[in-house]
C-alpha atoms as one frame of an Amber mdcrd trajectory, in Angstrom:
protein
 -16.085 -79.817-284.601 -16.116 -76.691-282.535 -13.163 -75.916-280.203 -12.899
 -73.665-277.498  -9.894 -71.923-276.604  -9.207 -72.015-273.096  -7.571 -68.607
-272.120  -6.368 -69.892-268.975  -4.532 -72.296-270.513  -2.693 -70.006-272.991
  -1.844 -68.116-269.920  -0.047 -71.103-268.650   1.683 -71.928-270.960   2.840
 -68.671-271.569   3.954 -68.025-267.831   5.959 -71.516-268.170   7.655 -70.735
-271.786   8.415 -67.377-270.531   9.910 -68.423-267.580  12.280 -71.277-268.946
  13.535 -69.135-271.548  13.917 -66.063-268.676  15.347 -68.844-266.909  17.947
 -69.660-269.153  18.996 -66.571-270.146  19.677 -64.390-266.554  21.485 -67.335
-264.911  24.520 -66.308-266.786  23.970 -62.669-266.846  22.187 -59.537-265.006
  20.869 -57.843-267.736  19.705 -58.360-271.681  20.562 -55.235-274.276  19.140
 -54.794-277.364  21.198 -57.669-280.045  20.149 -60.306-277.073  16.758 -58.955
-277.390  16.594 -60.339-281.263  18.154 -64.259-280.054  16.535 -64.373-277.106
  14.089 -66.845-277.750  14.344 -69.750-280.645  11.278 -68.777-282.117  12.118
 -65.130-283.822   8.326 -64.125-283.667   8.599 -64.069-280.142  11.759 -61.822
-280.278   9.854 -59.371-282.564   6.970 -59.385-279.926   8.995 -58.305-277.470
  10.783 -55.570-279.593   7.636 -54.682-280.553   6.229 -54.083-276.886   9.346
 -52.356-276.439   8.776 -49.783-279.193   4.869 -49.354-277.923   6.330 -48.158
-274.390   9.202 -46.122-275.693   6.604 -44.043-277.963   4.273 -43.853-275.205
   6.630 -42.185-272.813   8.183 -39.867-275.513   4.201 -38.968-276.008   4.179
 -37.881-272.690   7.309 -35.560-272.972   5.469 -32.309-272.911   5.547 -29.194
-270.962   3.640 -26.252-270.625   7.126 -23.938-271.127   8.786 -25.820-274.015
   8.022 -25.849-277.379   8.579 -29.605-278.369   6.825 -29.008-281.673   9.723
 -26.808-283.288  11.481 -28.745-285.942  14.725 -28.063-283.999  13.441 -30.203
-280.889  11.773 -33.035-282.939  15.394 -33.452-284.593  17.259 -33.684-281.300
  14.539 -35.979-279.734  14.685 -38.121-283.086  18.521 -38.257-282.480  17.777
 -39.176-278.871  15.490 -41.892-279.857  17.691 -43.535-282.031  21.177 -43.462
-279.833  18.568 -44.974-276.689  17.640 -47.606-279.667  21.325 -48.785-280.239
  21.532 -49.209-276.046  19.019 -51.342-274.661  20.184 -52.234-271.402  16.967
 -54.137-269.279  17.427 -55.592-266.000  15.021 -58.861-265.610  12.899 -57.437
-263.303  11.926 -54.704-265.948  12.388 -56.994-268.839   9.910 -59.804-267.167
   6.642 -58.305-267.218   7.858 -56.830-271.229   8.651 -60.899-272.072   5.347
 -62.371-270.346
């Protein structure tokens, strides 16, 4: 039996799970930070998609740190950007109008 996925469909369904669990979460607060990010949602894959989107932005914009009069190859500024990286890690703090397009 062949079965066809219908795209559309997965789109709304995703736009309606997304929304009851956004739902649920923001009537009782403003913004989400990083534990909330891992309980979020019931099902813990979903969680770890969203972390994971999370982490794909955050690289791409430390990518994009670089300038034509600092050296951000010297072993002295990878450090302090590592160290940067990992304090921003330990506070997440998303408003839902940022963190609704990451969840969707």
């Amino acid at each position: 039996m062949d079965e066809k996925i219908s795209l559309e469909s997965i789109s709304q369904y995703s736009n309606t799970y997304s929304e009851k669990v956004l739902q649920g979460f923001f009537t009782s607060k403003d913004k989400i930070t990083g534990s909330e990010l891992l309980t979020l949602s019931k099902i813990q894959q979903v969680n770890l998609f969203v972390v994971r989107e999370l982490f794909r932005s955050w690289k791409e914009e430390t990518r994009r740190l670089k300038s034509p009069y600092f050296d951000y190859e010297q072993q002295e500024v990878k450090d302090a950007l590592d160290t940067l990286m990992e304090t921003l890690s330990n506070n997440i703090l998303i408003d839902r109008t940022h963190f609704t397009p990451l969840f969707k």
